[in-house]
C-alpha positions in Angstrom: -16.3 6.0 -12.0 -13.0 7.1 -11.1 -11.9 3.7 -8.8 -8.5 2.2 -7.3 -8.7 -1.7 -6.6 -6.5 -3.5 -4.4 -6.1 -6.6 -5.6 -3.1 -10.1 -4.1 -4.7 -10.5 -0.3 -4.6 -14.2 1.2 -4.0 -16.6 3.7 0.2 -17.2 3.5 2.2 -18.7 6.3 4.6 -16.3 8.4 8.0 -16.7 6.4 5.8 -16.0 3.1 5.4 -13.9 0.2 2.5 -11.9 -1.7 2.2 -9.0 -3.9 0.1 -6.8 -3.8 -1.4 -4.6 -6.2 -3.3 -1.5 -6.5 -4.4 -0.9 -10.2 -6.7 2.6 -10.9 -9.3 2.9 -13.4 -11.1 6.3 -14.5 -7.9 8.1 -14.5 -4.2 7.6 -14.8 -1.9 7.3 -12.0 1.2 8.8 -13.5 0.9 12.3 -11.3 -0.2 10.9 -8.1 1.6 10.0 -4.9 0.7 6.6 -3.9 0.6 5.1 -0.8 -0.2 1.7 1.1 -2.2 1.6 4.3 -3.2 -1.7 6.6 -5.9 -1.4 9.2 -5.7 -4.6 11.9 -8.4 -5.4 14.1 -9.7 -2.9 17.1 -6.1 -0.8 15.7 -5.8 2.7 14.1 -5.1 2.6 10.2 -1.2 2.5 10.0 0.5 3.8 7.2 3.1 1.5 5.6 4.9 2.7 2.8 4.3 5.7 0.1 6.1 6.3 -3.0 6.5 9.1 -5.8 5.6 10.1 -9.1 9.0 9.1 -10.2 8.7 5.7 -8.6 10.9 6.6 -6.0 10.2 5.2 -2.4 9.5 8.0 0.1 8.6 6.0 3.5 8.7 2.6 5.0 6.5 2.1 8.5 9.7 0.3 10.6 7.8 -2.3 11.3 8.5 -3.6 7.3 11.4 -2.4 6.6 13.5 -4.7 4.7 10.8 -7.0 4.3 8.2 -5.2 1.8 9.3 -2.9 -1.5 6.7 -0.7 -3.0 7.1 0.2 -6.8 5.2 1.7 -9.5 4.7 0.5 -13.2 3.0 3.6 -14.7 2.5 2.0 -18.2 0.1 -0.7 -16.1 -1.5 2.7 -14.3 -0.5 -0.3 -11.2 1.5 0.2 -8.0 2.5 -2.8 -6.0 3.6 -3.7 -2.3 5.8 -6.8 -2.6 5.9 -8.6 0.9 8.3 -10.5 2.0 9.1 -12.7 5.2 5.6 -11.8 6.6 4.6 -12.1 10.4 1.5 -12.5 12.1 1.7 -8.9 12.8 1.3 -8.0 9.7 -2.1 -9.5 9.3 -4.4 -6.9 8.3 -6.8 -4.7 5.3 -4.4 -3.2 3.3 -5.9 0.0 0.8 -3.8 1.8 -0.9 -4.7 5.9 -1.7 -3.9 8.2 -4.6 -3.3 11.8 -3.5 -1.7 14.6 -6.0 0.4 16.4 -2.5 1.1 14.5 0.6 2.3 16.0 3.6 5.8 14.0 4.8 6.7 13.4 8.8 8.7 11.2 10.1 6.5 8.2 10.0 5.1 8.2 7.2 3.5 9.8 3.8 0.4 11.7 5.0 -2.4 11.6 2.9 -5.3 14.4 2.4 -8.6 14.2 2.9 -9.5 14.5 -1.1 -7.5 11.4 -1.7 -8.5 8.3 -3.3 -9.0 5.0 -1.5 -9.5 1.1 -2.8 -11.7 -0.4 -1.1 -8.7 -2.7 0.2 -7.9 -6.8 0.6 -7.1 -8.8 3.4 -3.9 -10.2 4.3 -3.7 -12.8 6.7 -0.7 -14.4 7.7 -1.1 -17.1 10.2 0.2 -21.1 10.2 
């Protein structure tokens, strides 16, 4: 079964750190976009960052900008989501999907409908 896991959700307080990590199984990362999504709540899904096959970051959502860095060890078949100086806000599911073509707008990396998707974690950042 071809699967990602999201794996690095908790409780932290706001001023915290976590890493996340989406690690795929069944098949090998290496030609994939991947991305990181966070669904709050009573809220829409909101993407918040995507990054190449070359490791290269494509998109940050505003809202984390400077905050959260999303890299790629291919040798792990992992891609993380390193958060940094979290906020309530930012309490949330986050998945991350695997898709081989994204489409790019100005928010963020948009992700087809063939995609793959973890079943996500929580984050929750509260004191």
């Amino acid at each position: 079964q071809l699967q990602l896991v999201e794996t690095g959700g908790g409780l932290v307080q706001p001023g915290g750190s976590l890493r996340l990590s989406c690690a795929a199984s069944g098949f090998t990362l290496d030609y994939y976009v991947i991305g990181w999504f966070r669904q709050a709540p009573g809220k829409e899904r909101e993407g918040v960052s995507c990054i190449s096959r070359s490791g290269a970051p494509i998109k940050y959502v505003d809202s984390v900008k400077g905050r959260f860095t999303i890299s790629r060890d291919n040798a792990k078949n992992t891609v993380y989501l390193q958060m940094n100086s979290l906020k309530p806000e930012d309490t949330a599911v986050y998945y991350c999907a695997a898709a081989q073509s994204v489409t790019i707008n100005q928010a963020m990396c948009v992700f087809p409908t063939a995609a793959r998707w973890g079943q996500g974690t929580q984050v929750t950042v509260s004191s």
